[in-house]
N, C-alpha and C positions, 0 to 999 in steps of 0.2 A: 936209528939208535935213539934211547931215550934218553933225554937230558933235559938237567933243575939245573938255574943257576939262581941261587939266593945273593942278594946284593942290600946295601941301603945302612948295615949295622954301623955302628961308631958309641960313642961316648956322649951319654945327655943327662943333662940335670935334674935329678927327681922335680917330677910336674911335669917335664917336657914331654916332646911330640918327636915320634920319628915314621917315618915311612921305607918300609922293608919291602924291596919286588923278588920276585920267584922267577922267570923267565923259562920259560918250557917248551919243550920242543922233540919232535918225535913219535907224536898220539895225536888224536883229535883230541881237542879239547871238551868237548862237548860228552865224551864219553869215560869221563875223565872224572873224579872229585880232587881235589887240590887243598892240602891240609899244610898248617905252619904245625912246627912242633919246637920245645925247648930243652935244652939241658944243662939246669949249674953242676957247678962244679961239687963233686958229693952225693947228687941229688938223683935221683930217675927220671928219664926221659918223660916229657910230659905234653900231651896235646894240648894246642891252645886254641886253634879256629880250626872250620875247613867251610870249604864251599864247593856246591853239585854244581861242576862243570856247565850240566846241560839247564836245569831250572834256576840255577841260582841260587837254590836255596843256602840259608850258612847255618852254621854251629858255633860256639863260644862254650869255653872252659866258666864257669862260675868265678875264676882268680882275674879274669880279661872282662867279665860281660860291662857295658855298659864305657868300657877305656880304649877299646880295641875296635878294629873295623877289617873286615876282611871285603874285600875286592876286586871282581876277575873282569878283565879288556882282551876279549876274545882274537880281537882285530890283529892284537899284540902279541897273544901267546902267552901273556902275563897276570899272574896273582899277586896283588899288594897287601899287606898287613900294616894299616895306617894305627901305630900307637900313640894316644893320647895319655895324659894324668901318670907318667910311667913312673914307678916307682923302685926302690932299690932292688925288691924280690924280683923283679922282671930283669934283672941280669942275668944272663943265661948266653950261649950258643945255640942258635935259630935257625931253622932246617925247614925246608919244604920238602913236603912228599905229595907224591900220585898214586891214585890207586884206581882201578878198574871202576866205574856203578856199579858191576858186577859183586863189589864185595861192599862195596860204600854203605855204611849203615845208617850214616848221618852225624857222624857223631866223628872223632879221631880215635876210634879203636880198634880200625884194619886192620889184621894181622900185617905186621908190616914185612914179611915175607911175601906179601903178595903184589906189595906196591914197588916204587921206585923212590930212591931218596937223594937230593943233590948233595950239594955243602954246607957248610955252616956259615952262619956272619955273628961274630959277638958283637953281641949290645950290652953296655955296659952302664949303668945310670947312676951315678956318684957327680956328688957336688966338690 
């Protein structure tokens, strides 16, 4: 059975730093791409990173580049989404998904009927 378990969210003060884990389990990882994704409240779901299972390569939304760090520990099964500079727009409920190589374009715009998706963790960033 395929399972995400997104962990890490809470409450941090614009500028702050937080680190979000994905925990996965049920696929090789390696065959695998592993995407964060967000949703405020009102707003449409929105990709933010992902990263190719097997070469490592990642992706970054333009609203993250340069604040965000994505990072996968094979050994562990797990992808982290280390947020740096966060600011209030990056309040949202934060979602990891999997999807196939097979459909992975590089980017977070899988159909996401093809992938799998765990739970959410709200992150919240108010002073």
């Amino acid at each position: 059975e395929v399972q995400l378990q997104a962990s890490g969210g809470g409450l941090v003060q614009p500028g702050g730093s937080l680190k979000l884990s994905c925990a996965v389990s049920g696929f090789r990882f390696d065959d695998y791409a592993i995407g964060w994704f967000r949703q405020a409240p009102g707003k449409e779901r929105e990709g933010v990173s992902s990263v190719n299972g097997d070469d490592g390569s990642t992706y970054y939304a333009d609203s993250v580049k340069g604040r965000f760090t994505i990072s996968s520990d094979s050994a562990k099964n797990t992808v982290y989404l280390q947020m740096h500079s966060v600011k209030p727009e990056d309040t949202a409920v934060y979602y990891c998904a999997a999807v196939s190589l097979t459909f992975y374009d590089g980017t977070t715009e899988w159909n996401p009927n093809f992938g799998y998706w765990g739970q959410g963790t709200q992150v919240t960033v108010s002073s």
